[in-house]
Structure formats: structure tokens, C-alpha cells
C-alpha positions in Angstrom: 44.0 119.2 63.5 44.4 115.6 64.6 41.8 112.6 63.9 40.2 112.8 67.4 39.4 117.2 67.0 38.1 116.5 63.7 35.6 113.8 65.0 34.6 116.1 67.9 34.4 118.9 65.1 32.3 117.0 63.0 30.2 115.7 65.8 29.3 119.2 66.7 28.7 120.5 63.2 26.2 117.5 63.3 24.5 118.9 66.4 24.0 122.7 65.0 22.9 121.5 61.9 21.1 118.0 62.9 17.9 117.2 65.2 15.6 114.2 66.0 14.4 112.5 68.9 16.4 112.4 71.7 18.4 109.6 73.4 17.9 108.8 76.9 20.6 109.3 79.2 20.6 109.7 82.8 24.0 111.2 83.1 23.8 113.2 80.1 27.1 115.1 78.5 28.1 118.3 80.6 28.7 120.0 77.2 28.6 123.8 78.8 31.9 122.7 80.8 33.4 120.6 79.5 36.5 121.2 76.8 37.2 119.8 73.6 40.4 118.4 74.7 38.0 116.8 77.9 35.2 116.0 75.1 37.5 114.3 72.7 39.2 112.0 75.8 35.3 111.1 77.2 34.7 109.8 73.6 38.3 108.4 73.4 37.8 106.1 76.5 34.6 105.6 76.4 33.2 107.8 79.2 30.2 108.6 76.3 29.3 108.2 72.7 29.0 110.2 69.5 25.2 109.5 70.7 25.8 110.6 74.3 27.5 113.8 72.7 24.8 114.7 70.4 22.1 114.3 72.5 23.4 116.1 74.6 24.0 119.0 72.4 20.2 118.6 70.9 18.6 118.3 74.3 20.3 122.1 75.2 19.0 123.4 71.3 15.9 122.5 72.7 16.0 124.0 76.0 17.1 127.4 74.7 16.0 127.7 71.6 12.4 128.6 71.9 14.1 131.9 74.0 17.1 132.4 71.7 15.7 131.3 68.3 19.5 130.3 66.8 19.2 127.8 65.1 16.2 127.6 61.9 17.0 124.4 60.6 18.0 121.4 62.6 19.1 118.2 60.4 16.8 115.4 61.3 19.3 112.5 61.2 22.1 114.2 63.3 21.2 111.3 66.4 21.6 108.2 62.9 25.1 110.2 61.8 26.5 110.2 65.5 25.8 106.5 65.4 27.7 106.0 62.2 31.5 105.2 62.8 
């Protein structure tokens, strides 16, 4: 696993297990069709941020969750992580 999969990867692991208020995006991060190969080049060149990315992620926990009820526990802090380099 290269540098670039493990920041995607640890990004991720941020949104399962992180939460907090959401940042505003008008485009936000197609993360249903998007690959990580595709995810890892968007936060590569710029195209989004680790923000962008875990927004994103958070704002689709919220959508679904109330149906699905996956997730118990989401880390308040996940959006302050992302923004960490």
C-alpha cells in the first residue's frame, strides 16, 4: 500500500468512526462512484480536500443512517483530523 491509499484509507477510517458538523460544499465528493484510485488522484491534484472527502462521507452517514442504523458511534473530531496534514 503506497502513501497516497494509506491517506485515502485513513481518511475513510476517519469518516466511519468520526462526525461533527458539516462543511459546506456545493459540489460535494461523489463518494458512491467514485474509486479509490479516482479518490486518491482528486485529493492528489487538488480536485477536493481531506475536508471535501470527509464531509462528504459524513453528510451520506447522515442521510442513511436513521434507516440503516450502521454506525453507533461517530468520532466527533473526524472534520479537525481531515484538516490535519
Amino acid at each position: 500500500m503506497n502513501v497516497g491509499s494509506i491517506r485515502v484509507a485513513a481518511l475513510l477510517a476517519a469518516c466511519v468512526i468520526g462526525a461533527g458538523p458539516l462543511v459546506g460544499r456545493a459540489d460535494p465528493v461523489n463518494v458512491v462512484e467514485l474509486t479509490m484510485s479516482q479518490i486518491e488522484a482528486g485529493l492528489t491534484s487538488g480536485q477536493f480536500t481531506d475536508q471535501d472527502l470527509v464531509a462528504s462521507y459524513l453528510q451520506r452517514i447522515q442521510t442513511y443512517n436513521p434507516s440503516y442504523n450502521a454506525f453507533t458511534w461517530l468520532n466527533p473530531d473526524a472534520l479537525a483530523l481531515a484538516a490535519q496534514d
